[in-house]
GUZAGU-87579 format. One record per residue (C-alpha): x, y negated, z negated. Coordinates in steps of 0.02 Angstrom, whole numbers, padded with zeros to 5 digits, always signed. Layout:
N
XYZ ...
END
This chain:
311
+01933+02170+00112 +02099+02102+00222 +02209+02022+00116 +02297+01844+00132 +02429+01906+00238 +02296+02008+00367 +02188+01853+00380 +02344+01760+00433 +02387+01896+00577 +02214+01889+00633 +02203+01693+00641 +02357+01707+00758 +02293+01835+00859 +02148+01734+00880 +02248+01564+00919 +02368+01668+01052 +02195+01741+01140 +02140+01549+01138 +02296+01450+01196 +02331+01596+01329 +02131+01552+01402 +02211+01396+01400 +02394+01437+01488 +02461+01375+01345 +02601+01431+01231 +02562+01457+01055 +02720+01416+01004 +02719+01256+01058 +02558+01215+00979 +02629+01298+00816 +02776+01193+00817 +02679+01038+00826 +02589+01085+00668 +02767+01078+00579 +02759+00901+00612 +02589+00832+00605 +02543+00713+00483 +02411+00767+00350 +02253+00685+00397 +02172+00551+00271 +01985+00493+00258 +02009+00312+00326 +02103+00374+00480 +01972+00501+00511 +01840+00373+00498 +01920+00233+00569 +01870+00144+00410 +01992-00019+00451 +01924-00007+00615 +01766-00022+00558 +01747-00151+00434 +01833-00262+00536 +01714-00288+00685 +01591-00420+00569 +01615-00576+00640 +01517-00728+00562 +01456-00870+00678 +01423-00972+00537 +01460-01008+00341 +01289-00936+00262 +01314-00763+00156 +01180-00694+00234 +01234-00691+00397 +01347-00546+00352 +01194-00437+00299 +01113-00476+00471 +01261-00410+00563 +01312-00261+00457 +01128-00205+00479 +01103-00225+00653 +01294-00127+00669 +01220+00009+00543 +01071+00023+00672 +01167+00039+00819 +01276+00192+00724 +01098+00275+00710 +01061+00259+00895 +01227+00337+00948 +01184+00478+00820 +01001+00488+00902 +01077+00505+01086 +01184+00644+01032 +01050+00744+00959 +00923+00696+01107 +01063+00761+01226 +01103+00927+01158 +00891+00958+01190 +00918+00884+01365 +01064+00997+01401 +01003+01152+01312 +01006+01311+01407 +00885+01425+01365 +00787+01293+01231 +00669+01356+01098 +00537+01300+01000 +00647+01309+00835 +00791+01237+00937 +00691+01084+00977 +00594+01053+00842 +00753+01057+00717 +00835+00938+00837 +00691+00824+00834 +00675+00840+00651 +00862+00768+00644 +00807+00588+00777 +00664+00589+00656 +00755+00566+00481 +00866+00443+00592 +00705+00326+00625 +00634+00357+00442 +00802+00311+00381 +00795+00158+00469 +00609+00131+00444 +00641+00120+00267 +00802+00025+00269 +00699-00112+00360 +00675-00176+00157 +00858-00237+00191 +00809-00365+00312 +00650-00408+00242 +00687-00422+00071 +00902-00436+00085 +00926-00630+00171 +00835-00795+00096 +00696-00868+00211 +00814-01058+00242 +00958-00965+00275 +00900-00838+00415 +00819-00988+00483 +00963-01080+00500 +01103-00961+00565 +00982-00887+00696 +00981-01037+00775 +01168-01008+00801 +01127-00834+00890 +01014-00885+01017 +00989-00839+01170 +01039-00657+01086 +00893-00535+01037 +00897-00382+00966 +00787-00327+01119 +00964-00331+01216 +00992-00157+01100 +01071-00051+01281 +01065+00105+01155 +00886+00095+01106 +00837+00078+01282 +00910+00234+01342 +00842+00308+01183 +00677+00236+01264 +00725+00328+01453 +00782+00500+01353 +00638+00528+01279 +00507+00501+01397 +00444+00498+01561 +00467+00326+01637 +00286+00286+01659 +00274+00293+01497 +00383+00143+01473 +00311+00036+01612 +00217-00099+01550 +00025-00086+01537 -00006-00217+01661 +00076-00105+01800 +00041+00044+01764 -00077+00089+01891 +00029+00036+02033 +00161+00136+01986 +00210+00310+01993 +00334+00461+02021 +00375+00407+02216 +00412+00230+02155 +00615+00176+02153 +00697+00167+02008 +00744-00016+02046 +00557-00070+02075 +00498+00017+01912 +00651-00053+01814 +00570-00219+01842 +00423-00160+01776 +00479-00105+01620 +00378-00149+01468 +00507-00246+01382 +00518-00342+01522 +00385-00436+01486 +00489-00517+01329 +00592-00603+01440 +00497-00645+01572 +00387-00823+01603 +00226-00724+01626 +00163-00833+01782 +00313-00875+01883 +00420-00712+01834 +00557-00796+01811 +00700-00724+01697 +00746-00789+01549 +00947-00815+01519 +00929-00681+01398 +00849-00529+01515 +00969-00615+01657 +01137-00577+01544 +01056-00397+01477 +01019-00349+01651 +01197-00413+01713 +01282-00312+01598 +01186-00151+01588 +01072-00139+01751 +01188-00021+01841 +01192+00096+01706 +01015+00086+01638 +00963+00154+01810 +01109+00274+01834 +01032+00337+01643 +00870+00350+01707 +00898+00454+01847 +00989+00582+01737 +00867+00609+01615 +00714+00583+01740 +00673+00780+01732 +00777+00838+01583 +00711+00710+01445 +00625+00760+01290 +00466+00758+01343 +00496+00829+01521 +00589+00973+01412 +00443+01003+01307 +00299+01026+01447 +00442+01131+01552 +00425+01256+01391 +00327+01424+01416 +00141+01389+01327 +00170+01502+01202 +00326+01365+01128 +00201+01226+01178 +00082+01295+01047 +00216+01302+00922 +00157+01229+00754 +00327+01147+00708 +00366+01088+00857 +00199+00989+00885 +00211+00926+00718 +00392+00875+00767 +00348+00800+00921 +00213+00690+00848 +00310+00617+00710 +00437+00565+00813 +00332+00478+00914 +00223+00407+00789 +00404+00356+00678 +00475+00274+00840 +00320+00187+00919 +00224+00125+00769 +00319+00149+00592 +00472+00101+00651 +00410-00040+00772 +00274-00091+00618 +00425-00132+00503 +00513-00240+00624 +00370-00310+00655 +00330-00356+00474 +00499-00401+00462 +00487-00537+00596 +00326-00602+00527 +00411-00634+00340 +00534-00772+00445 +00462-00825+00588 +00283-00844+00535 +00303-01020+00449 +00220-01184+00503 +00073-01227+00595 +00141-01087+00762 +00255-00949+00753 +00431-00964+00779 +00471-00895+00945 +00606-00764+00936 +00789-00815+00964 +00790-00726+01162 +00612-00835+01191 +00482-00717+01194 +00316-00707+01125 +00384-00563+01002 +00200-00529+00928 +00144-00467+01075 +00279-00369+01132 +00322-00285+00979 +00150-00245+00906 +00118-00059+00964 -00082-00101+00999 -00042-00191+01179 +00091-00086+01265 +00028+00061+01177 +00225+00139+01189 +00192+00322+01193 +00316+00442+01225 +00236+00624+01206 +00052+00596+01251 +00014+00790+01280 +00006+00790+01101 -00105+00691+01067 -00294+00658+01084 -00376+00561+01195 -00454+00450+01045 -00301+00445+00970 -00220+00380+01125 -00360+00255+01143 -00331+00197+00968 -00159+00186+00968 -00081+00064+00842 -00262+00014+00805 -00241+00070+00621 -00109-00002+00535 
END
């Protein structure tokens, strides 16, 4: 066993083999250390940073739970691109590889699954009625981060809405089928196509990228990863499993308990509320129309017919 002072030799020998990769001078980099700063935990975590981008719009309390939610969500997403990406980017990708990565997005979406009890259960009724008024023409469908979760994780026909489908394939631009989108259809006037002020501002900000995202993960997103795999890692137990919980978590649980959510404050009166961004949000969101899913070489073809149909 090296003692203290071997284990220190050996940590510089390592550094000096590192910072000379590097054409760097270890000395230089060891001086620094003399007068670095110990690091704390609200510096690492940015934790003034943080808790100081909730911004009411109005006086009601539970305004406050609507945004630190929705901010709490978006932390989730970033996590679930990260962990998407490292499968995207993986050279040499296994079945255990994948399916623990998978396992990871999948916690992510029970997590927030289950944390959906915040919204539906967290903010009185009169009081989400009122402030939302304030946020209109935003909608949660203007999420940037779920829709590239959305173009990561499938292929793009997948995500084309089930109107269109037919008319669309592999040859078609990316521009053309961007139109097409599913969740285009939420802001959309379903005879004249005309865009709502909503889709116009989403697409203003993020059309450029959203294409520029889909072209990089056209061939190297989950699912394109997955039927790339040799059979034998196809037929892997886990990674099925894996791969049909996600999809299941992400295109019914998940999109069930917004749903219900939505339903507790916008289903009052004699019609619906429509959703702040305009759209008809039953329809789009309930998982039995566009039949969202992402990994359908898992699945049977009565299942796929039934999709959504049980719940």
């Amino acid at each position: 066993m090296k003692n203290k002072a071997e284990e220190t030799q050996e940590l510089l020998k390592q550094l000096e083999e590192k910072y000379q990769l590097l054409d760097q001078d270890i000395n230089t980099h060891l001086e620094g250390l003399l007068h670095s700063k110990p690091i704390n935990y609200w510096d690492y975590i940015q934790t003034d940073a943080l808790l100081s981008l909730q911004r009411q719009e109005t006086t009601f309390p539970d305004e406050m739970v609507f945004i630190m939610y929705h901010q709490v969500n978006e932390l989730l997403f970033k996590m679930m691109l990260w962990e998407i990406r490292q499968i995207s980017y993986k050279e040499g990708l296994t079945a255990q590889f994948f399916s623990e990565r998978l396992g990871r997005i999948s916690r992510y979406f029970d997590m927030l699954t289950s944390s959906f009890q915040i919204m539906t259960q967290g903010m009185e009724v009169e009081q989400y009625l009122k402030f939302r008024n304030t946020l209109a023409p935003a909608s949660g469908f203007q999420s940037a981060q779920y829709r590239k979760i959305e173009f990561a994780c499938t292929d793009l026909l997948q995500l084309i809405d089930a109107r269109f489908r037919k008319t669309i394939d592999r040859n078609t631009p990316f521009s053309h089928a961007f139109e097409h989108l599913y969740w285009q259809a939420a802001g959309k006037d379903y005879h004249t196509g005309k865009k709502s002020y909503t889709l116009s501002q989403f697409e203003a900000k993020y059309r450029k990228e959203f294409i520029r995202f889909m072209k990089e993960y056209n061939t190297i997103n989950v699912y394109a990863r997955f039927l790339a795999l040799p059979e034998e890692a196809r037929k892997d137990e886990k990674l099925v499993k894996a791969m049909r919980h996600l999809d299941r978590t992400i295109n019914i649980t998940w999109v069930m308990a917004h749903y219900n959510t939505a339903a507790k404050y916008l289903n009052h009166g004699e019609q619906p509320e429509t959703a702040t961004g305009g759209s008809e949000w039953a329809k789009y969101m309930h998982p039995k129309y566009q039949k969202r899913i992402f990994f359908p070489a898992v699945w049977t073809q009565e299942e796929l017919d039934t999709w959504g149909e049980d719940i």
